[in-house]
N, C-alpha and C positions, 0 to 999 in steps of 0.2 A: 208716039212710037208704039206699030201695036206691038202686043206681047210676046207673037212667032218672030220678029224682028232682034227684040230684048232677050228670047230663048236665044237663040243661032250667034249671037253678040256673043251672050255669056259662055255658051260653048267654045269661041274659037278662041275668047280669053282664055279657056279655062288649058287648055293646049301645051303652050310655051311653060304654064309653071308646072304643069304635071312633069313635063320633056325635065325642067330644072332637078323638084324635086330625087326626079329618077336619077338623071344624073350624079346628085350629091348624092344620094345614096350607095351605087357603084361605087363612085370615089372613094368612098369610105371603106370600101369592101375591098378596094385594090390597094386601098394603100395596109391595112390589115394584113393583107397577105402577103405584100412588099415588106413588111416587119418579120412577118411569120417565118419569112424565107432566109430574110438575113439572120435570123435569131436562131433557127436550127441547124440550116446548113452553111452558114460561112460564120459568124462567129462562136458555136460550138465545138467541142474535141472532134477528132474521126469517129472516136468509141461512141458518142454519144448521137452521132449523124448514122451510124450502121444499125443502133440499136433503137431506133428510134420509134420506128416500124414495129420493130418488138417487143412489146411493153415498156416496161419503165428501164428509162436511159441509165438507170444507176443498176440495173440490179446484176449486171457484171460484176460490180463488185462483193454483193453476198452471193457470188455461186461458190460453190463449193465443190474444189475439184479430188476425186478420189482415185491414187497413183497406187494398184497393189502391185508389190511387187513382180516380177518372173521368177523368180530365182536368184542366187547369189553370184559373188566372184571368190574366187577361192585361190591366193596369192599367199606370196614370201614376206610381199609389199604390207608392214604394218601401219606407216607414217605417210600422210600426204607430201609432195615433194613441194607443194604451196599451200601454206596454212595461212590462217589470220591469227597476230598476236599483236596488241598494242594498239590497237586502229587501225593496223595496217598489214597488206602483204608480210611472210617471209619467206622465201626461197631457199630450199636443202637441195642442193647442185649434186651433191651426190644420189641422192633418193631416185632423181631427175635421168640421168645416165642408168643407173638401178631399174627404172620400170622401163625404159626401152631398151633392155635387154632380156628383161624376166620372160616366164611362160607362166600364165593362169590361167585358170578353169573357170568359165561361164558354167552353174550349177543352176538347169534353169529345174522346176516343179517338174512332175514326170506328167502331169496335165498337159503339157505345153510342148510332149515329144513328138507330133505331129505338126506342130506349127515350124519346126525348124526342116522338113523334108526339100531338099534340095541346093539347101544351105553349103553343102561341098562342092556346088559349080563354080564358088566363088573363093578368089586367093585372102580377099580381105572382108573385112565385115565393119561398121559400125556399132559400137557397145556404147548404148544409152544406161546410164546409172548415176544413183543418188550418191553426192558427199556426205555420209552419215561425219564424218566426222567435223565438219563445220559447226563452230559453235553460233547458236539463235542471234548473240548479237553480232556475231561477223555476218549475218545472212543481210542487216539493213545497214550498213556503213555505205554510202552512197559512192564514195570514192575512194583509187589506190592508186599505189604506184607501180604498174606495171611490173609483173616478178617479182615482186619486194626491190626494186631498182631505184634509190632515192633521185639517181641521178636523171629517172626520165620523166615525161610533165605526171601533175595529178591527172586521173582522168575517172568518168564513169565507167561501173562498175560493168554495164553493159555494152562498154568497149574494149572489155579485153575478156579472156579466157578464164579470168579467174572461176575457183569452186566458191570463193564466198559470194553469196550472191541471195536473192531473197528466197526464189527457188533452185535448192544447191545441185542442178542439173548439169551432167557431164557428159559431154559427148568425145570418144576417139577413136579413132580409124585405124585397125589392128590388122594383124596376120593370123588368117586361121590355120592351122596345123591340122587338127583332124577334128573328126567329129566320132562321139562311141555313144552312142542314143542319145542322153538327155545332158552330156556334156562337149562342151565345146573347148579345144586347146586353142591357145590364141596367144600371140608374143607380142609384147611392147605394151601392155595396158597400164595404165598409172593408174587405176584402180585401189584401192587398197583391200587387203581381208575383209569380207564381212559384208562389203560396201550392195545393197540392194542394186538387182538389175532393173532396170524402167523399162527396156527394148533392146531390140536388135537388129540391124538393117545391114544389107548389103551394101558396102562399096562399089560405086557405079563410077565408074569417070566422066564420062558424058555429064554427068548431071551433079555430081561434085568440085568440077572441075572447072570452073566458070572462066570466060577469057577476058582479058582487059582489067586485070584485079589493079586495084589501088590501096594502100596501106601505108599509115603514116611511118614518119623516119625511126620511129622509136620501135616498131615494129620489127623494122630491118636492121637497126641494132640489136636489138633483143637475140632475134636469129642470129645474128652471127655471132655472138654471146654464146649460145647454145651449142655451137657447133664447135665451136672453139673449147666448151667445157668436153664436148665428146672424144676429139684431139688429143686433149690431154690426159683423158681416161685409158685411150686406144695403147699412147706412149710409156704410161705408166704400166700397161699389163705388159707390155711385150720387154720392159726394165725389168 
């Protein structure tokens, strides 16, 4: 056999294993990224699928968030009307009727007297503020009993209203009264003295308001709980 015969031979062998080679190689490569895929985005957290793109997956958790105040609240209200004592929820039913009735003053920095212009379009407001008065280890007790309510289930901490909570952020939806520069009157805040302001936002219906709401049965006992302690407040002023 001559040699150009034995060359052209050994080239069309040489073909099919390169074709192999190449093959198993890709393979390798797809199945690596068939790992890569399921390892980041299906069984990793959301947090850690959003962040992922962005540095290191973890370092959500050393950020460091910096809340300066606005200003204060300036109330009659000394005591929260839910506190944590014992591991658990307690409810002051009186406190409760007490702060939706009271008037207090959003005392915001006089920095901040231009931030509130136009503030009087609106009947109501949102008053963001801190629970100073939660104590550090009621802020990680994972779970309570709704209002201090032994009788309703446990539940997390991040289904229900409570101020104990890791960060003791309060949000309520008030009546504004008036405004006289850097103060704002405002009725029904369960606020108490002292308590830092975080925000302030308007009351929008539209977008507060959401339709098709659902809420467990404990929920809907609780309210009528509620209404029934006001009932009996209304009956006892007019005794």
């Amino acid at each position: 056999m001559s040699d150009s015969k034995v060359s052209l031979l050994d080239r069309l062998l040489a073909i099919p294993v390169a074709v192999y080679f190449w093959w198993y190689e890709w393979r390798q490569k797809i199945r690596e990224r068939i790992k890569t895929f399921f390892r980041h985005r299906v069984y990793r957290p959301s947090y850690e699928r959003v962040s992922r793109n962005q540095g290191n997956p973890a370092e959500y958790r050393q950020t460091e968030m910096q809340l300066k105040p606005i200003g204060v609240v300036g109330s009659e209200l000394k005591k929260l009307s839910l506190t944590f004592q014992n591991r658990d929820l307690e409810f002051k039913s009186g406190t409760l009727v007490e702060a939706e009735e009271s008037i207090s003053e959003l005392i915001l920095d006089e920095d901040f007297i231009e931030y509130l212009d136009g503030i009087e379009g609106f009947s109501h407001i949102m008053v963001v503020y801190w629970a100073h008065q939660i104590p550090k280890e009621g802020r990680y007790h994972p779970k309570v009993h709704p209002g201090g309510r032994k009788d309703f289930p446990l539940v997390g901490v991040f289904a229900t209203r409570s101020p104990a909570r890791p960060n003791p952020i309060c949000v309520t939806t008030v009546e504004l009264l008036e405004r006289k520069g850097n103060i704002l009157k405002v009725r029904g805040l369960d606020a108490v003295d002292g308590s830092p302001l975080v925000d302030i936002k308007p009351h929008i219906p539209s977008y507060n308001a959401p339709s098709n709401v659902r809420v467990p049965d404990w929920v809907k006992a609780l309210t009528s709980y509620f209404s029934s302690l006001r009932q009996n407040k209304g009956r006892d002023a007019k005794g």
